[in-house]
Each structure stands twice: as C-alpha cells, then as structure tokens.
mmCIF file of the N, C-alpha and C atoms, coordinates in Angstrom:
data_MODEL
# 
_entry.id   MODEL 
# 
loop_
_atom_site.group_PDB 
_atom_site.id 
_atom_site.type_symbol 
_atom_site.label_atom_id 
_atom_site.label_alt_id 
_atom_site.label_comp_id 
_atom_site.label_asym_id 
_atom_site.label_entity_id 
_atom_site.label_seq_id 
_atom_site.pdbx_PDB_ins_code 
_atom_site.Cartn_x 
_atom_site.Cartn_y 
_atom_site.Cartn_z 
_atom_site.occupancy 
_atom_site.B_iso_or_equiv 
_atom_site.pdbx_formal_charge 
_atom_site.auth_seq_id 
_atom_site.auth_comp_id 
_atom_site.auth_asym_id 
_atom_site.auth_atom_id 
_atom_site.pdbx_PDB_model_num 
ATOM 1   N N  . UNK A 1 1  ? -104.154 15.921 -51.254 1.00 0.00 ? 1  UNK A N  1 
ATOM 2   C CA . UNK A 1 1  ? -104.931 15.953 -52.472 1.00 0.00 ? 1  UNK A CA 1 
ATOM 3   C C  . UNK A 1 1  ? -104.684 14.682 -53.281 1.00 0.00 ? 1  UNK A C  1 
ATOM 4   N N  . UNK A 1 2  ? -103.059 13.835 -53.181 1.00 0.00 ? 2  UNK A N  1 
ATOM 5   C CA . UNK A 1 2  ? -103.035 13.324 -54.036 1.00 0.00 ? 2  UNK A CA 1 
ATOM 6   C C  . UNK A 1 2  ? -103.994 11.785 -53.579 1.00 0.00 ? 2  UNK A C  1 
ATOM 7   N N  . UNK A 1 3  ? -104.153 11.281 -52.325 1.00 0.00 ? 3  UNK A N  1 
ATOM 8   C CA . UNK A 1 3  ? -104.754 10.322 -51.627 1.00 0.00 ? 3  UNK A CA 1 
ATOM 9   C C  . UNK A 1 3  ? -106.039 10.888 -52.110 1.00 0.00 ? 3  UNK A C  1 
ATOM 10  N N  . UNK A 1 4  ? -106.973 11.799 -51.484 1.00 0.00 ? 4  UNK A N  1 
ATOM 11  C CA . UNK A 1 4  ? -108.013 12.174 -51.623 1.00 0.00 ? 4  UNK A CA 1 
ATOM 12  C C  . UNK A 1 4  ? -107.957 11.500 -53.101 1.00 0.00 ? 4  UNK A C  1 
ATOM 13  N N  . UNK A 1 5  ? -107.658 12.409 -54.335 1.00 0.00 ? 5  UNK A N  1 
ATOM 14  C CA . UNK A 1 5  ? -108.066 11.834 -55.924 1.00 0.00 ? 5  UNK A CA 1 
ATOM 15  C C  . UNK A 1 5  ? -107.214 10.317 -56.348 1.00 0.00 ? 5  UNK A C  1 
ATOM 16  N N  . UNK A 1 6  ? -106.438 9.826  -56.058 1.00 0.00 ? 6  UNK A N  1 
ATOM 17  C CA . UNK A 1 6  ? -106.247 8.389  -56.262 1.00 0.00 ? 6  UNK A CA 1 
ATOM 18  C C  . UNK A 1 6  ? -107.025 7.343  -55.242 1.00 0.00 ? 6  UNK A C  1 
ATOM 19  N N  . UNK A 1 7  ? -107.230 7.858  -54.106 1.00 0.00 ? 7  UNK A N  1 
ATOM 20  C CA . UNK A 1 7  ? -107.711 6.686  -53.364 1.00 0.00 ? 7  UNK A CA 1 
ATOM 21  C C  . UNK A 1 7  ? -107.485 6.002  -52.708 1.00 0.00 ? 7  UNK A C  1 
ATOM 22  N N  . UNK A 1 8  ? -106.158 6.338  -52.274 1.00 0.00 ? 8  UNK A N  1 
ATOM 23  C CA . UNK A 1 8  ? -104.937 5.659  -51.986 1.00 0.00 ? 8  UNK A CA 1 
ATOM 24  C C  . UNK A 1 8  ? -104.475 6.591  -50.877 1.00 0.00 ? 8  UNK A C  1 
ATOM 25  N N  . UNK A 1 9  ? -103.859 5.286  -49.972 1.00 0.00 ? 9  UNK A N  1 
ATOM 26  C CA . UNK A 1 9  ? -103.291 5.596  -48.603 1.00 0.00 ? 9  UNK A CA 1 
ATOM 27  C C  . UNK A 1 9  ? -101.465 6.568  -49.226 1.00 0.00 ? 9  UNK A C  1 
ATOM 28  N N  . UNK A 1 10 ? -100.835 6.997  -49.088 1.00 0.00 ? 10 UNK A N  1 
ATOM 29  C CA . UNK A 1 10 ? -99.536  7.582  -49.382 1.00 0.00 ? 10 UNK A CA 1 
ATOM 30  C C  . UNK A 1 10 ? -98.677  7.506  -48.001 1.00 0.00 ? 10 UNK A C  1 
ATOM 31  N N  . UNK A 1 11 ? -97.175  6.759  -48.580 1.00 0.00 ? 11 UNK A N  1 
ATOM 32  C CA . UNK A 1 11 ? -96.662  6.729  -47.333 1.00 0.00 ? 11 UNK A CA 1 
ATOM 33  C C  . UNK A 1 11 ? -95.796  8.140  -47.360 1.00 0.00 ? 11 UNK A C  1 
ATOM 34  N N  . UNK A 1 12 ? -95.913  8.858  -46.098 1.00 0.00 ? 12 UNK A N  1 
ATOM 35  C CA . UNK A 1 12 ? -94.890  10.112 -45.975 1.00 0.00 ? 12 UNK A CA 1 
ATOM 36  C C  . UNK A 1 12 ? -94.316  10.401 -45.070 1.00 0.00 ? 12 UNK A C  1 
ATOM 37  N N  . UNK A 1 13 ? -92.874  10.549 -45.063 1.00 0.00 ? 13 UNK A N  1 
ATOM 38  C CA . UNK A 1 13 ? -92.034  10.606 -44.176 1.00 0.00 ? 13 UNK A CA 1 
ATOM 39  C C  . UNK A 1 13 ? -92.106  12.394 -43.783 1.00 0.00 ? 13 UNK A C  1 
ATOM 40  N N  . UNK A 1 14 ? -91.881  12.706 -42.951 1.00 0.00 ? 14 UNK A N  1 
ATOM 41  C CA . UNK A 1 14 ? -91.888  14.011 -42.574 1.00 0.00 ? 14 UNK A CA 1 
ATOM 42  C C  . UNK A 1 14 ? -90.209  14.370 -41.651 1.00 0.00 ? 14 UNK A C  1 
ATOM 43  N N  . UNK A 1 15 ? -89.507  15.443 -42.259 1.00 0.00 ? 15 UNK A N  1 
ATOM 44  C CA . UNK A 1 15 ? -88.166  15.766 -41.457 1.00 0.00 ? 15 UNK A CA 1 
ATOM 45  C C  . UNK A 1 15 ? -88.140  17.160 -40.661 1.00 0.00 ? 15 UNK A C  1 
ATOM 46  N N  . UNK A 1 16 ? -87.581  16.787 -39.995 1.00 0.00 ? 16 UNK A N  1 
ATOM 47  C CA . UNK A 1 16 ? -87.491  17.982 -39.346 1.00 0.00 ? 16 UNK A CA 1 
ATOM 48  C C  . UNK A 1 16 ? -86.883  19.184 -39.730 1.00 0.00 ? 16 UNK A C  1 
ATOM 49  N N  . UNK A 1 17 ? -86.810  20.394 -40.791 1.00 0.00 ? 17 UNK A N  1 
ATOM 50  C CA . UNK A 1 17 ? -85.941  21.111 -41.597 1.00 0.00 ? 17 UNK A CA 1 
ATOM 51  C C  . UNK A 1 17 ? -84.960  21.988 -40.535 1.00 0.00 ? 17 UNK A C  1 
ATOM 52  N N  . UNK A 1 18 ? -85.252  22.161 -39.441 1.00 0.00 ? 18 UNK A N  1 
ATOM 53  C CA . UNK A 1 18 ? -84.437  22.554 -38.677 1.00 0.00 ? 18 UNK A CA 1 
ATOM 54  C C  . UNK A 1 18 ? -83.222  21.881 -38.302 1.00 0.00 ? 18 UNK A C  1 
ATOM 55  N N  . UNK A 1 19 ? -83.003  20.757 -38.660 1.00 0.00 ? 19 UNK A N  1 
ATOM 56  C CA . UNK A 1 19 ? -81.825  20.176 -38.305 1.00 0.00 ? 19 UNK A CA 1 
ATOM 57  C C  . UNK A 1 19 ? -80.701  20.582 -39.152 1.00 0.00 ? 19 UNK A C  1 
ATOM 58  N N  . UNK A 1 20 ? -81.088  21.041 -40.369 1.00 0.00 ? 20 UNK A N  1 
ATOM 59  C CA . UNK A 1 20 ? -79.877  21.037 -41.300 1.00 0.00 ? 20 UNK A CA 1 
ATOM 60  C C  . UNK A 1 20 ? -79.750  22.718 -41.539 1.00 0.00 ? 20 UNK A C  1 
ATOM 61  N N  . UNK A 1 21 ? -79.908  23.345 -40.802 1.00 0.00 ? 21 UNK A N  1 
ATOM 62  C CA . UNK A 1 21 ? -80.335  25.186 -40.695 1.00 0.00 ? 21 UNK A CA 1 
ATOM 63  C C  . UNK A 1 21 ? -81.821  25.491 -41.599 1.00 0.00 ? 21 UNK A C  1 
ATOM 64  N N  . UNK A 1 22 ? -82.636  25.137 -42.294 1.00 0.00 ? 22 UNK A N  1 
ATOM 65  C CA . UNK A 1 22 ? -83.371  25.383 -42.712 1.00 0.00 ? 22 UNK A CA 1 
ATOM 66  C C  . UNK A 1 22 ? -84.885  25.742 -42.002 1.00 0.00 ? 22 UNK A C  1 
ATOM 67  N N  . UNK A 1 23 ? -84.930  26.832 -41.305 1.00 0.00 ? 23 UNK A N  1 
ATOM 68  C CA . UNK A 1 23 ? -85.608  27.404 -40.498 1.00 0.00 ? 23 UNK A CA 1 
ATOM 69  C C  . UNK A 1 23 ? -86.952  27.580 -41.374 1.00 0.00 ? 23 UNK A C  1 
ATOM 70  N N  . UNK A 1 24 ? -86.821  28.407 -42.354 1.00 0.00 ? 24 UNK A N  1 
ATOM 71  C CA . UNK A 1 24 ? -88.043  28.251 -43.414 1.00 0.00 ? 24 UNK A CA 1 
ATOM 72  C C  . UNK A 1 24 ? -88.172  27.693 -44.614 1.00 0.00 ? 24 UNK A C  1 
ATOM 73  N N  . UNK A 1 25 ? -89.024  27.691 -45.041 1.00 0.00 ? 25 UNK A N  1 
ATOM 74  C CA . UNK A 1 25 ? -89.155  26.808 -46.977 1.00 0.00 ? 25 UNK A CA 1 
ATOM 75  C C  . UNK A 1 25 ? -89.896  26.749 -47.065 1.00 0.00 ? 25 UNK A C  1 
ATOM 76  N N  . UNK A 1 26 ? -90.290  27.641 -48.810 1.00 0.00 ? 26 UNK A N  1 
ATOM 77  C CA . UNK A 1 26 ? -91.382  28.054 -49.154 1.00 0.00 ? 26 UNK A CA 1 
ATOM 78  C C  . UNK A 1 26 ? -91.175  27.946 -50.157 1.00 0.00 ? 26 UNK A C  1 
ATOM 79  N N  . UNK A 1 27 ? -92.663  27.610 -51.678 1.00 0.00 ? 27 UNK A N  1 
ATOM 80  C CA . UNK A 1 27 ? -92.705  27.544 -52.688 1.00 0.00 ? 27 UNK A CA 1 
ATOM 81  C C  . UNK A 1 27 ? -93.497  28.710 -53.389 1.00 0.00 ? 27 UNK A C  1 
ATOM 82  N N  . UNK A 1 28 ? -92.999  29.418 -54.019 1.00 0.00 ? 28 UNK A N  1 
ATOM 83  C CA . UNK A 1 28 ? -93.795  30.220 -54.473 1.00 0.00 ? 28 UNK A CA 1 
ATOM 84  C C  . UNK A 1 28 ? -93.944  30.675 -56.157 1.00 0.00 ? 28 UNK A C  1 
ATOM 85  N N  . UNK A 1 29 ? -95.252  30.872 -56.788 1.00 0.00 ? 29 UNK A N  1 
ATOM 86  C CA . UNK A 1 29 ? -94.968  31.025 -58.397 1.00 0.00 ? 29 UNK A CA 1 
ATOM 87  C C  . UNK A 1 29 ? -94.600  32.301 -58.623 1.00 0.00 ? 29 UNK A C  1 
ATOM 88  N N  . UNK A 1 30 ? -94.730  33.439 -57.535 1.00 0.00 ? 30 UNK A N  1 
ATOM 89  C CA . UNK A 1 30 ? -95.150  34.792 -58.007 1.00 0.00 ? 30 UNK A CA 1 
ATOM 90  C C  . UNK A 1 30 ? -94.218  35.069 -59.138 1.00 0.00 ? 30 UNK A C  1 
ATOM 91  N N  . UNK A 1 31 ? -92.456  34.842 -59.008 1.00 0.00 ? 31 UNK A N  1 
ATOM 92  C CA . UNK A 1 31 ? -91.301  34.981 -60.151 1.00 0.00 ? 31 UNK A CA 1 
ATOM 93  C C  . UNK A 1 31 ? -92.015  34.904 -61.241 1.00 0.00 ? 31 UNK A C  1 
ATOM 94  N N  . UNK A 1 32 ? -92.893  33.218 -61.611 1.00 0.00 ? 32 UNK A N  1 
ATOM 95  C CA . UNK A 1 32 ? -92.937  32.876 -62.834 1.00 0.00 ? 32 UNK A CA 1 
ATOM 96  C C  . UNK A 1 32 ? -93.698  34.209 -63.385 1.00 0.00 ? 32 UNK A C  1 
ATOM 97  N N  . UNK A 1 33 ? -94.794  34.419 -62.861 1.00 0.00 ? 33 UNK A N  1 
ATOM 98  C CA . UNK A 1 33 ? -96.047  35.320 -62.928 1.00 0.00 ? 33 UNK A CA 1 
ATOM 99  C C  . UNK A 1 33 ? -95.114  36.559 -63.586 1.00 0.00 ? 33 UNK A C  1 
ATOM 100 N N  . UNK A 1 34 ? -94.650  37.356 -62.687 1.00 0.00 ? 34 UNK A N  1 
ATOM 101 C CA . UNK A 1 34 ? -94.607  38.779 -62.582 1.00 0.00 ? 34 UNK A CA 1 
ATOM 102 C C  . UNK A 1 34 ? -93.295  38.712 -64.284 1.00 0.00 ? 34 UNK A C  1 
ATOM 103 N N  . UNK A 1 35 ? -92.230  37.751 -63.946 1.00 0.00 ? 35 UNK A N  1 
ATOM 104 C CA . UNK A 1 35 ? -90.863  37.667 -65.113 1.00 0.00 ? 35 UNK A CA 1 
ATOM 105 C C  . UNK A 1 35 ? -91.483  37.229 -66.433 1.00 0.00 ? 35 UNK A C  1 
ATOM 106 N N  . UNK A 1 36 ? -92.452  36.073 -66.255 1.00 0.00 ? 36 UNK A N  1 
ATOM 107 C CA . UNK A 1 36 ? -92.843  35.314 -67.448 1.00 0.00 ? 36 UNK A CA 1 
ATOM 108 C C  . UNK A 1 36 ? -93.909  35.991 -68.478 1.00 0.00 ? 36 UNK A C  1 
ATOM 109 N N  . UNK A 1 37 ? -94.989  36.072 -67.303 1.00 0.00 ? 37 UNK A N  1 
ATOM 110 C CA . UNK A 1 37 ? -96.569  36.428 -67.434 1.00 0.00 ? 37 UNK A CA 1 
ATOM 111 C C  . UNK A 1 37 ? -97.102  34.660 -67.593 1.00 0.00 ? 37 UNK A C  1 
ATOM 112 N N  . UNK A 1 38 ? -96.578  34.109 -67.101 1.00 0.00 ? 38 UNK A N  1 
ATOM 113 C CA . UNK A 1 38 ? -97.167  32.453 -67.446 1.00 0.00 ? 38 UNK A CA 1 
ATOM 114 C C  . UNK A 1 38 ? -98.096  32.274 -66.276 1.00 0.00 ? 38 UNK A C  1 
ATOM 115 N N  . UNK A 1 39 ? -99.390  31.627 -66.737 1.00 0.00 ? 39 UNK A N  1 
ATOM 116 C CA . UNK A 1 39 ? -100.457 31.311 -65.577 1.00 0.00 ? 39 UNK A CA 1 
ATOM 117 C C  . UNK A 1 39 ? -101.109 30.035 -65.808 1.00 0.00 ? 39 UNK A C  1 
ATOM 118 N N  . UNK A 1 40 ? -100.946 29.387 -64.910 1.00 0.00 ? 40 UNK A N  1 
ATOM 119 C CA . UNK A 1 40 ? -101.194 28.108 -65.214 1.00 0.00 ? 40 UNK A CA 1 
ATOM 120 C C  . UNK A 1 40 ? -102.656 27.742 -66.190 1.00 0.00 ? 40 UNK A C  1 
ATOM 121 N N  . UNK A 1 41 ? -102.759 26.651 -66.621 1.00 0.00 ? 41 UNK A N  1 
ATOM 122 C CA . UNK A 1 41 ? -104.088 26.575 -67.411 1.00 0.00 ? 41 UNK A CA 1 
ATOM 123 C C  . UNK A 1 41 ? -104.975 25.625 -66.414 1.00 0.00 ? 41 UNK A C  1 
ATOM 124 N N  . UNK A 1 42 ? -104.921 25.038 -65.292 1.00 0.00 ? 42 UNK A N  1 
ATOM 125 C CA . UNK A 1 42 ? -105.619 24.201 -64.600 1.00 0.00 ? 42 UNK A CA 1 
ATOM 126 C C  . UNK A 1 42 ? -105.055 24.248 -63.351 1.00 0.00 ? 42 UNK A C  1 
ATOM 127 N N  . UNK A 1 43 ? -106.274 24.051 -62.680 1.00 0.00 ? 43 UNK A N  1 
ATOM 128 C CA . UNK A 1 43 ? -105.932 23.724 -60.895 1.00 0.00 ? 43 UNK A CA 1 
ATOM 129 C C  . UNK A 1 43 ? -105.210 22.961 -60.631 1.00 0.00 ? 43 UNK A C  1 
ATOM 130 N N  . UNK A 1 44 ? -104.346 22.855 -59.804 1.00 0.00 ? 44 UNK A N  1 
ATOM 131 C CA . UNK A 1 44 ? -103.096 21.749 -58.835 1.00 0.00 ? 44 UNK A CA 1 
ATOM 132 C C  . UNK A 1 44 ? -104.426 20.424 -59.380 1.00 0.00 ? 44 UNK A C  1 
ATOM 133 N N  . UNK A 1 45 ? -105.649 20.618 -58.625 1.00 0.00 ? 45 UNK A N  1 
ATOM 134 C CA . UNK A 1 45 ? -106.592 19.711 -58.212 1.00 0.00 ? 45 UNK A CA 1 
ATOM 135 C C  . UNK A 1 45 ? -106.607 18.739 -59.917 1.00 0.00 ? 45 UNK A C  1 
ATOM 136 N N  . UNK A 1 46 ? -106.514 19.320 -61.008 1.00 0.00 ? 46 UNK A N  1 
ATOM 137 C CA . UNK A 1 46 ? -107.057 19.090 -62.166 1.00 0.00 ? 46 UNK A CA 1 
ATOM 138 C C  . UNK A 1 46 ? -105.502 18.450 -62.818 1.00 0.00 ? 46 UNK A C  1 
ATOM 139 N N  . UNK A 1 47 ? -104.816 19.264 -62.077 1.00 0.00 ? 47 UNK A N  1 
ATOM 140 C CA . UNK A 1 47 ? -103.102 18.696 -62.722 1.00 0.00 ? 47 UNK A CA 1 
ATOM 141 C C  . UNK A 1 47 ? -102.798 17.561 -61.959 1.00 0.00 ? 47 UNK A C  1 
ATOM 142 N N  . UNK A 1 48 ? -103.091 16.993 -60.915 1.00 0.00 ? 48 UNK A N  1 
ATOM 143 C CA . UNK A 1 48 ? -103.131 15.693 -60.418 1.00 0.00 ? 48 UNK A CA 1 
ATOM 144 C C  . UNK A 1 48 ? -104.280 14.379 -60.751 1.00 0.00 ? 48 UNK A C  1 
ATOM 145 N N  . UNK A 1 49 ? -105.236 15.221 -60.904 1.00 0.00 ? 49 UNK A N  1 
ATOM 146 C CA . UNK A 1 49 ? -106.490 14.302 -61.312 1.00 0.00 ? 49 UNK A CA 1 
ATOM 147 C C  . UNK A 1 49 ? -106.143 13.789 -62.584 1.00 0.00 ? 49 UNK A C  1 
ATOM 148 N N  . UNK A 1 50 ? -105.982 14.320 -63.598 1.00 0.00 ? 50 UNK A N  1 
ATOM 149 C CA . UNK A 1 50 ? -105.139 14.151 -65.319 1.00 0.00 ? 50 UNK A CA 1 
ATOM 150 C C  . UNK A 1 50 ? -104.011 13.382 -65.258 1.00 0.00 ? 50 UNK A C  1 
ATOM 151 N N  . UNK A 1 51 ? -103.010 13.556 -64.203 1.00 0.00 ? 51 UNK A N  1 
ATOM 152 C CA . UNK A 1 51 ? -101.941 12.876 -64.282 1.00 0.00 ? 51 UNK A CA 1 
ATOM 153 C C  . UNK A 1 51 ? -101.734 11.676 -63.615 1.00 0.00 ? 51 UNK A C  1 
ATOM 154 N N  . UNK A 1 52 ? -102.797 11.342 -62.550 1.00 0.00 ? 52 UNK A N  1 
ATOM 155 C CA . UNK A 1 52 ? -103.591 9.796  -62.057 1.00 0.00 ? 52 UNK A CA 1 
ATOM 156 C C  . UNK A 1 52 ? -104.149 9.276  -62.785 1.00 0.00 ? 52 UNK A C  1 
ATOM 157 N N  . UNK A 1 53 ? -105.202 10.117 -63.499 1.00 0.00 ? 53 UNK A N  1 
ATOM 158 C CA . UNK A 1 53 ? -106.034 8.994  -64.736 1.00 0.00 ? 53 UNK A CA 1 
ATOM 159 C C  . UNK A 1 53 ? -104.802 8.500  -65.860 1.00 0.00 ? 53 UNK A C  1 
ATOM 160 N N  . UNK A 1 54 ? -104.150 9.280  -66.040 1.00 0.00 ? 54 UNK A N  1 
ATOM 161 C CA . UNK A 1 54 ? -102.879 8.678  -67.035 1.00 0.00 ? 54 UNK A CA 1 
ATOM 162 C C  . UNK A 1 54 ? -102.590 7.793  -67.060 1.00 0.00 ? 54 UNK A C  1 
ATOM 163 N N  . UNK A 1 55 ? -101.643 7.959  -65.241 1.00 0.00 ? 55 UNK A N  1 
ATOM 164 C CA . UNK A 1 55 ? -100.252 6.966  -64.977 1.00 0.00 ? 55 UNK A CA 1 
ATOM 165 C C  . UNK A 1 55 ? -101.738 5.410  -65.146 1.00 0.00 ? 55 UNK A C  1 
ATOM 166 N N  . UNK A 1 56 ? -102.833 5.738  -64.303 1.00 0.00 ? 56 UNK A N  1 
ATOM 167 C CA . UNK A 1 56 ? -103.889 4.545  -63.656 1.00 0.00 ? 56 UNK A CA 1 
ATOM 168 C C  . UNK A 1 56 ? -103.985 3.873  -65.269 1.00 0.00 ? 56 UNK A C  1 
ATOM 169 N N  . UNK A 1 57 ? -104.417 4.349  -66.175 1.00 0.00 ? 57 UNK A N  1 
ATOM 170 C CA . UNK A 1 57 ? -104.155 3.692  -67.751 1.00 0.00 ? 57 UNK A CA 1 
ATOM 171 C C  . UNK A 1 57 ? -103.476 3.256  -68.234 1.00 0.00 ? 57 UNK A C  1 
ATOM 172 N N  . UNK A 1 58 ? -101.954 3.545  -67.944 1.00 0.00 ? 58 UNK A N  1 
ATOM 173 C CA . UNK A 1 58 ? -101.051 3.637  -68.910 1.00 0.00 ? 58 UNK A CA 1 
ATOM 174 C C  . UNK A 1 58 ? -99.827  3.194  -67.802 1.00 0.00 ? 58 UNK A C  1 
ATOM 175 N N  . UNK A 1 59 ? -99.718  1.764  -66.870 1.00 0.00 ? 59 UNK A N  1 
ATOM 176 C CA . UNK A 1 59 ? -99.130  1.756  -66.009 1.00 0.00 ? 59 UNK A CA 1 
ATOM 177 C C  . UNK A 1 59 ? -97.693  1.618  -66.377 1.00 0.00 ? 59 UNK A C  1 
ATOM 178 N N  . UNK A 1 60 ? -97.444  1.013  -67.702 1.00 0.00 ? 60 UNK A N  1 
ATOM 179 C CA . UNK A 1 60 ? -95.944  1.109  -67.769 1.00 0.00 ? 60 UNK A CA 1 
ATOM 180 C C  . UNK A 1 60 ? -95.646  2.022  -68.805 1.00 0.00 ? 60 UNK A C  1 
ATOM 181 N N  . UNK A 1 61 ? -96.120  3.208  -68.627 1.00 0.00 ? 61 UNK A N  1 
ATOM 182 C CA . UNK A 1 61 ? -96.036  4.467  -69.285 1.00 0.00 ? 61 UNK A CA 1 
ATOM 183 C C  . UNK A 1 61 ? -96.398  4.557  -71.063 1.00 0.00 ? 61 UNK A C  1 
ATOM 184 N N  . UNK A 1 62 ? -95.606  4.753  -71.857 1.00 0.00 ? 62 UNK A N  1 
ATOM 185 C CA . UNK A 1 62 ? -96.001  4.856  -73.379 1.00 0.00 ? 62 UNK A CA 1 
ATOM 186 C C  . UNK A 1 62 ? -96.145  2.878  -74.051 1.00 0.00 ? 62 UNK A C  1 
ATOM 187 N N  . UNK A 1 63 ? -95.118  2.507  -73.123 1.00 0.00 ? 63 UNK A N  1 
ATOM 188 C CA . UNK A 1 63 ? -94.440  1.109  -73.961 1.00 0.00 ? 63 UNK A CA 1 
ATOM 189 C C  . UNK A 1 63 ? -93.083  1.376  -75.054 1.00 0.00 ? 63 UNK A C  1 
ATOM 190 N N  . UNK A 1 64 ? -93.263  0.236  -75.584 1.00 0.00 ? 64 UNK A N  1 
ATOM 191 C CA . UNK A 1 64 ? -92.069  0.409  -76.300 1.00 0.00 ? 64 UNK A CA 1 
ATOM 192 C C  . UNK A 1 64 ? -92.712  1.407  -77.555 1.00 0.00 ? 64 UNK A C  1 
# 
C-alpha cells in the first residue's frame, strides 16, 4: 500500500521467523476494540495517504 500511494519503489528485506522459534506472528486490534471500545477514524489506506502527503510537504518535519 505504502509504494502503491507514494509511488515509490520500497526496499524490503524479508526474514525467515522460523529461525529464532517464531513459528507464528500476528497483529491484531480486536484487544483495543473489545477493552477500549476505540475504532479507528480512517482506513490504513487514508492513514498512510495523510501521512505521505505530510512527510512529501514537510520534508524536514515541523523545522525549528
């Protein structure tokens, strides 16, 4: 997603998680959901798109 909306090639290394015992790994919000009741306000798609047009503006962040 993040190539697709920047435009841009991304270099990514990929490991093998089995080497270090890590058979599975998974991310999941349901905790936040069910403990919090917090739900996000925008798509992954919309939280990367916002945070490319940013950084793409604002390349050395706020300034002094």
């Amino acid at each position: 997603m993040c190539e697709e909306i920047a435009g841009k090639k991304v270099n990514i290394a990929f490991n093998d998680c089995t080497k270090n015992g890590n058979h599975s790994f998974f991310i999941s919000s349901k905790k936040i959901y069910t403990q919090l009741g917090w739900k996000p306000m925008y798509s992954i798609d919309e939280a990367i798109h916002s945070a490319w047009k940013w950084h793409s503006n604002h390349p050395n962040g706020y300034g002094n």
